[in-house]
C-alpha positions in Angstrom: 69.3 129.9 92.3 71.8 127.9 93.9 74.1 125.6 92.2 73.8 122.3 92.4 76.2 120.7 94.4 78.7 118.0 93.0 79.7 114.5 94.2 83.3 115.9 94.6 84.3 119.7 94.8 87.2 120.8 92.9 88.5 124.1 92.7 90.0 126.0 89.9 94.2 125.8 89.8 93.5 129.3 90.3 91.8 129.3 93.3 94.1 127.5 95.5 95.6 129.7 98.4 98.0 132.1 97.3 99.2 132.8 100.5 99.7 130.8 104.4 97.0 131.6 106.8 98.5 132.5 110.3 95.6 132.1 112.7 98.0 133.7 115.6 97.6 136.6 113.9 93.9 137.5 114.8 94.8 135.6 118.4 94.0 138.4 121.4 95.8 135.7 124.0 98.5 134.1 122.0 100.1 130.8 122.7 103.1 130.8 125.1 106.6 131.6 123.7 109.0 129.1 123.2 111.3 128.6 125.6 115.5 128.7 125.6 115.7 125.3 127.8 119.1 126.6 129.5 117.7 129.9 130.7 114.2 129.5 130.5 113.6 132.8 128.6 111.8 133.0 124.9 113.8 131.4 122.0 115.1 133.9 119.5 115.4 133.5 115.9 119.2 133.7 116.1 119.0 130.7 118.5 116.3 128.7 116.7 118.1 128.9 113.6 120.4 126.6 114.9 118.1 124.3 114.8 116.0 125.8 111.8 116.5 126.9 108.4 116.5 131.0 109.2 112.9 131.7 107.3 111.1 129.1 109.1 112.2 130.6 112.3 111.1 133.8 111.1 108.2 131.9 110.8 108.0 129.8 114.3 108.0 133.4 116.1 105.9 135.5 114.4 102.4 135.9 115.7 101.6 139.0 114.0 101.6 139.0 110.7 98.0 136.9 109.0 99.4 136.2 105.7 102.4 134.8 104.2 103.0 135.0 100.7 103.4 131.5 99.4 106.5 131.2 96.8 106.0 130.2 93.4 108.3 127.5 93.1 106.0 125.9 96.1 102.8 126.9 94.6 104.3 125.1 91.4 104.9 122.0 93.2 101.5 122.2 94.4 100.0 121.9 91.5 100.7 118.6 91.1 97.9 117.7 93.5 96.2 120.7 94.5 93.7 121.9 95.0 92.7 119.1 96.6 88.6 118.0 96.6 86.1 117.9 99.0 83.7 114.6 98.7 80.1 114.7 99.6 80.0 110.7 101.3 76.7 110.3 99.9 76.8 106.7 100.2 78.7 106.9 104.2 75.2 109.1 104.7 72.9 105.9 103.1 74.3 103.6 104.8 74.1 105.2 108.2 70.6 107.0 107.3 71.1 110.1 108.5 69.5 113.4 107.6 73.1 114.7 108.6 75.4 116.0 104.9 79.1 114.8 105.5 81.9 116.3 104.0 85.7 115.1 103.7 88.4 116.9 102.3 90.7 114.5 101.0 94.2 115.1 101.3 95.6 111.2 99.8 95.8 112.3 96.3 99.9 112.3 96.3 102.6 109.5 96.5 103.0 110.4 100.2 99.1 109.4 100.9 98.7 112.5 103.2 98.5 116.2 103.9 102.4 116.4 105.1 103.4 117.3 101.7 102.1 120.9 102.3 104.8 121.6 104.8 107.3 118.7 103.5 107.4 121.0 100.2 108.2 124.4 101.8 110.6 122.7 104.5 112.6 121.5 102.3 112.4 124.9 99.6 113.8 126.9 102.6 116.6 124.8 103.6 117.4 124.2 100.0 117.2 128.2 99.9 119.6 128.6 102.4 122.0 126.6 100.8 121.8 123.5 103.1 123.3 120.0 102.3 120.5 118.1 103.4 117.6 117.7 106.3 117.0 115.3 109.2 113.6 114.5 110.3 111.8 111.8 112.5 108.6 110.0 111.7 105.9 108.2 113.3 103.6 106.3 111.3 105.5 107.2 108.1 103.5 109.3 106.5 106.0 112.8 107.2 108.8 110.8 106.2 107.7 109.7 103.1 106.3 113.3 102.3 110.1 114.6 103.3 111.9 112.1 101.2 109.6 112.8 98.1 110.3 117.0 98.5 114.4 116.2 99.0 114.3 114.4 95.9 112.0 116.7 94.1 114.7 119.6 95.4 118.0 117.2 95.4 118.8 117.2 99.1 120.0 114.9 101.2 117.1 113.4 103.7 117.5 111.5 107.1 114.8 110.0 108.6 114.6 108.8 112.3 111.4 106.1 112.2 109.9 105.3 115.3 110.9 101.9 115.9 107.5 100.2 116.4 106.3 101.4 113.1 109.2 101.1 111.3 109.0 97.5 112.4 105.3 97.3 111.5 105.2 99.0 108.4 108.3 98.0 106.3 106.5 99.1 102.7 106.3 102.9 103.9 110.1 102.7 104.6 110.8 101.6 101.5 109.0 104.4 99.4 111.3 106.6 101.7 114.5 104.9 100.7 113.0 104.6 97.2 113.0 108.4 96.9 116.6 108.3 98.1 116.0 108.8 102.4 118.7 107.2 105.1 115.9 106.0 107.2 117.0 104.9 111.2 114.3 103.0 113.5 114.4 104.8 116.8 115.9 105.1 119.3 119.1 103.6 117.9 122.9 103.4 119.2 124.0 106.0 116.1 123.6 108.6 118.7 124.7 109.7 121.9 120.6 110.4 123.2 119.7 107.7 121.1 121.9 105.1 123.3 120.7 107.1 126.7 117.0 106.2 125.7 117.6 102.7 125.5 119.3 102.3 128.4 116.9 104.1 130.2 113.8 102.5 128.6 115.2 98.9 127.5 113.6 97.4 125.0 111.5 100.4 123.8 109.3 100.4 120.8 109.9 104.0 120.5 107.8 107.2 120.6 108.2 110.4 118.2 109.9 112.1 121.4 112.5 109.8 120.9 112.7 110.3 117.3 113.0 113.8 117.0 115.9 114.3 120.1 118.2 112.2 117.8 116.8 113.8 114.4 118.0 117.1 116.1 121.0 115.6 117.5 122.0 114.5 113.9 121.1 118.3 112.7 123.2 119.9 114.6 126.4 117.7 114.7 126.5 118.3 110.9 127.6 121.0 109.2 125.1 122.1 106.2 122.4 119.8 107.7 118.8 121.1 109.9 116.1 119.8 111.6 112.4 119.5 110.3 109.4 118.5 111.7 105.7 117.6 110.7 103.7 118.3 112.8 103.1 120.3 116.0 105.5 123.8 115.4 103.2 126.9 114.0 105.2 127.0 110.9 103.4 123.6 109.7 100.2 124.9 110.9 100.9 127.4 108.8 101.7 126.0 105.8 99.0 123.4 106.4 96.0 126.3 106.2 96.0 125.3 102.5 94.0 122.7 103.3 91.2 124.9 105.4 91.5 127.6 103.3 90.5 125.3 100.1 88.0 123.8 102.4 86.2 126.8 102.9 86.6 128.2 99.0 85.0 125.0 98.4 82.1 125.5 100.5 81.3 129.2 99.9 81.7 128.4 96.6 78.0 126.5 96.7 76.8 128.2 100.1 77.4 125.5 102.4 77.9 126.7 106.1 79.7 124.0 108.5 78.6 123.0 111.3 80.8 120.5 112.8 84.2 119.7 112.0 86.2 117.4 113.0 89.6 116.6 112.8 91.9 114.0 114.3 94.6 115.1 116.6 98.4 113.8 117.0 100.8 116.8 117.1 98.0 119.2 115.6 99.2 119.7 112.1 95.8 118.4 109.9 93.6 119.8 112.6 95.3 122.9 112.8 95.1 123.4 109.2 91.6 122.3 109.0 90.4 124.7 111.3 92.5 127.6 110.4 90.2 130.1 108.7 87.5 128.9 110.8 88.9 129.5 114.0 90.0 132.9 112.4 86.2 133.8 111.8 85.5 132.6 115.2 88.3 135.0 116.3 86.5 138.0 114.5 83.0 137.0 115.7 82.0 136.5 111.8 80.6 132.9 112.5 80.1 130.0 114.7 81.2 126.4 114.7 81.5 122.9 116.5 85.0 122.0 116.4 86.3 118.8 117.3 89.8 117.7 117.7 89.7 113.5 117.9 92.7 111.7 120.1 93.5 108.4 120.6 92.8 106.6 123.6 96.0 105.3 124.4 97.7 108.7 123.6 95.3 111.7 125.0 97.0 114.6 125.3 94.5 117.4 125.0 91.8 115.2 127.1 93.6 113.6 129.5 97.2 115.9 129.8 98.1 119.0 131.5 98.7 122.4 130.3 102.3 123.2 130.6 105.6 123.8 129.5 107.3 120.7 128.7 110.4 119.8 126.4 109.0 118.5 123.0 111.5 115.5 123.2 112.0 112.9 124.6 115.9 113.5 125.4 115.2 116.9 126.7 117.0 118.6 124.1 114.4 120.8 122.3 113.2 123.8 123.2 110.2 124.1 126.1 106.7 124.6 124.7 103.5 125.2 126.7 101.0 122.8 125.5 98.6 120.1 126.4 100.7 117.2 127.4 101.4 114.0 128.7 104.5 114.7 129.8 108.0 114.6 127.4 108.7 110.9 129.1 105.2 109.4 128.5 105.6 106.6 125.5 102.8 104.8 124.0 102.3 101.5 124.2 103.3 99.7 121.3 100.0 97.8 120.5 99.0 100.8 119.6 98.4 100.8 115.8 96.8 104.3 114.8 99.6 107.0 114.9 98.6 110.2 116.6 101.6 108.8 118.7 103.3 112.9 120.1 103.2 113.4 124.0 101.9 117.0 123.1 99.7 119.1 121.0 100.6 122.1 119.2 100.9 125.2 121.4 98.3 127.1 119.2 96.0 124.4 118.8 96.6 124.2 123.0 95.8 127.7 123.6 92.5 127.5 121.5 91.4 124.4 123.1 92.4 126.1 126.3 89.7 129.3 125.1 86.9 127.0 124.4 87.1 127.3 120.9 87.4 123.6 120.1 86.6 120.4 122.2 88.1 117.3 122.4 87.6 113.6 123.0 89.7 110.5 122.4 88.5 107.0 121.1 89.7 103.7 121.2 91.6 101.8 118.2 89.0 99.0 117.7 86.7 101.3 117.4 88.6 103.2 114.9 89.1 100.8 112.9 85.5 99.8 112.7 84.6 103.5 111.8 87.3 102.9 108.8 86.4 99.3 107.6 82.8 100.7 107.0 84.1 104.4 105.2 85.9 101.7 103.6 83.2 99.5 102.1 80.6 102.2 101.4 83.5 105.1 100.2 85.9 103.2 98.4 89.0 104.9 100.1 90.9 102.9 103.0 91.3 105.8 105.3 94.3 106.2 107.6 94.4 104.6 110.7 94.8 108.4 111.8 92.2 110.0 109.5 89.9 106.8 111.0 89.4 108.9 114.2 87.9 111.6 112.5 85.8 109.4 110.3 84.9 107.4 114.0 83.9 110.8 115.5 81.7 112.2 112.1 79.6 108.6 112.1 79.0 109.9 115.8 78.2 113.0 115.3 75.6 111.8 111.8 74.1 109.0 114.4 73.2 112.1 116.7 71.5 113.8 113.9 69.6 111.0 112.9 68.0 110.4 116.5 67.1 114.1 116.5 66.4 114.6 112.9 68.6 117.4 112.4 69.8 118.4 109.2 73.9 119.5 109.8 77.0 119.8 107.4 79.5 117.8 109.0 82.9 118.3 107.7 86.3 115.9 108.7 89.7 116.0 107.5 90.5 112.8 105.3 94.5 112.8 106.1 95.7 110.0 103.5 95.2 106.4 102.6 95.7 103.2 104.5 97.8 101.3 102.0 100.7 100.6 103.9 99.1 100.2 107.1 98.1 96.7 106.4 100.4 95.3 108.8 97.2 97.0 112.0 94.0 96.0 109.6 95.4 92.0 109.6 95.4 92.4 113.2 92.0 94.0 113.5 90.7 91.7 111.1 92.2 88.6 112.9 90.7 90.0 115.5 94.5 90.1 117.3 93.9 94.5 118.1 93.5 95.0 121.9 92.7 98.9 123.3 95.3 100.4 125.7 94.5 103.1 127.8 97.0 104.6 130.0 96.1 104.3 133.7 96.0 107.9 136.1 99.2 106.1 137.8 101.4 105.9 134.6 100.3 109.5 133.6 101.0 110.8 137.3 104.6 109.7 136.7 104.8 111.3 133.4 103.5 114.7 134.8 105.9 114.4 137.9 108.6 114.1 135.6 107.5 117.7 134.1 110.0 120.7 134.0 110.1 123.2 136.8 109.4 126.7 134.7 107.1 128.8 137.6 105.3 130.0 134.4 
């Protein structure tokens, strides 16, 4: 007989992931390598650990081995909010009378209000490891920075944080938890550095992008002696350490025989989705199951539906590495009106190659819409999502609407990033009904690919 299933799943402390899931592992085609910008052959670890902290180099290049042992001074940090539940939305599924069974996995039980605390945690371990003085970062909508400055202070490093400037103008109360928990936090692009100063004279007047934000977080890195560069989102060593939140997902669901049949994540630089999706993809890999995957974009920032698949620098000032990806092009900057994060001109090289295979689709929404798809999870779940998390939530109403016009009964499952709370600044505007949509035109994005690097690969 089959158990019956709660209102919320949690797992035992002792069933949260011992070790990091590496989907590139069971990959036949792997993603691209990373490429040395100056001669245009694959990055060592020697060279990337300029840049890195040495193990999470190790861990950036290595596509071979499946599991990595997580530490236990990490796992012992996660403990403090892990495992993480899943939440049947009963009352999202009334409301929208569906025969459809949604599933989130929340992820906003922390001070950070997100999922970027998995990585944030083991960033910082390994530079602390190493011996390092201290980290520099950039952010987008806030929710990496915060998650960095509360694993520095946990660890007693020193964190700087490069804020895009649009959101660091818009949402004032998430840079001050980061300076709270002891972060320098920068709106970018400033004058403090030498690209910083080139993007704004090239781009006067900018709002910013995270392209911006991580050439001068880099810059900073390596003009400091004890000091490297982390990032959030996008590299495969924060996939990796983000397939804790799949790989509870699926204990979860095995655990009271529950087979997925859609999920859905929303899709910035990759890091949530790619987690998500991790052991799923990996079963997919090994032919052991079958699933709809979706990775959700926004509108005004469509990488996977509306870019290219190339190698393009991951910055803005051209002073990162060159990864083969989905992308917009390294020069492409969303407009600022645009309120919902998910803001990176690329997506993550493995979550590229997969999409690439046809082993996940895509599609991109606009941000009123969004937000309407969060007001209601709002009203009816008691949780103001993310503005990011809202896509997902947008694309699962979707995909329970479908269900209900065909009377199918499927187990949707979405990735609930964080909370909304200091996103207040976009809900006034879409409640005052002062949010517009943006969607590049084929012009602007033909001037963003033009500008692409020259690699013959």
């Amino acid at each position: 007989m089959k158990q019956e299933i709660p209102y919320k799943i949690y797992l035992e402390e002792q069933e949260m992931p011992k070790q990091w899931y590496n989907v590139r592992a069971d990959m036949t085609k792997k993603p691209a390598p990373i490429l040395n910008p100056e001669t245009l052959k694959p990055v060592t670890v020697q060279e990337l650990s300029h840049i890195f902290c040495e193990e999470l180099a190790r861990q950036e290049l290595d596509d071979t081995t499946a599991y990595f042992d997580i530490p236990e001074e990490i796992r012992n940090f996660y403990r403090m909010y892990r495992p993480s539940p899943l939440v049947r939305a009963y009352c999202l599924e009334e409301k929208l009378n569906t025969p459809a069974h949604i599933y989130y996995k929340f992820e906003g039980n922390n001070t950070s209000g997100s999922h970027k605390l998995n990585s944030a945690i083991a960033q910082a371990y390994y530079a602390k490891k190493q011996g390092l003085k201290g980290v520099t970062t950039e952010t987008g909508a806030g929710q990496w920075g915060t998650a960095l400055s509360m694993a520095c202070a946990y660890l007693e490093l020193d964190c700087q944080v490069y804020m895009v400037k649009c959101s660091y103008e818009q949402k004032p109360f998430r840079r001050e938890v980061m300076r709270t928990y002891g972060a320098h936090v920068t709106p970018s692009p400033s004058m403090d550095t030498e690209v910083g100063r080139r993007i704004n004279a090239q781009f006067p007047g900018t709002s910013g992008s995270l392209g911006c934000a991580i050439s001068e977080a880099v810059e900073s890195a390596v003009s400091q002696d004890g000091y490297r560069y982390v990032l959030g989102s996008v590299l495969s060593q924060v996939l990796l350490h983000q397939s804790v939140i799949g790989l509870e997902t699926k204990t979860a669901l095995d655990k009271y025989g529950i087979k997925a049949d859609i999920i859905i994540g929303c899709a910035g630089g990759g890091s949530n989705l790619g987690g998500l999706i991790s052991p799923f993809v990996g079963q997919m890999l090994k032919g052991e199951a079958d699933y709809q995957i979706i990775a959700v974009e926004p509108a005004s920032c469509p990488s996977l539906t509306r870019g290219v698949y190339a190698y393009d620098y991951c910055d803005t000032g051209k002073v990162c590495p060159l990864s083969k990806m989905y992308t917009l092009g390294s020069s492409f900057i969303p407009a600022a009106s645009h309120a919902g994060g998910l803001r990176y001109h690329g997506m993550s090289s493995t979550v590229s190659e997969l999409y690439d295979q046809g082993f996940l689709t895509a599609r991109n929404v606009e941000q009123t819409e969004v937000f309407k798809a969060a007001q209601m999870f709002a009203k009816v779940e008691g949780i103001l999502p993310a503005p990011e998390s809202s896509h997902a939530i947008k694309v699962a109403i979707d995909e329970a609407m479908k269900c209900k016009e065909t009377g199918e009964v499927k187990n949707i499952v979405f990735g609930l990033t964080g909370t909304g709370y200091f996103d207040m600044v976009a809900y006034q505007r879409f409640n005052d009904g002062q949010m517009s949509d943006y969607i590049p035109t084929d012009e602007e994005l033909k001037k963003s690919f033009d500008a692409l690097p020259k690699t013959d690969l």
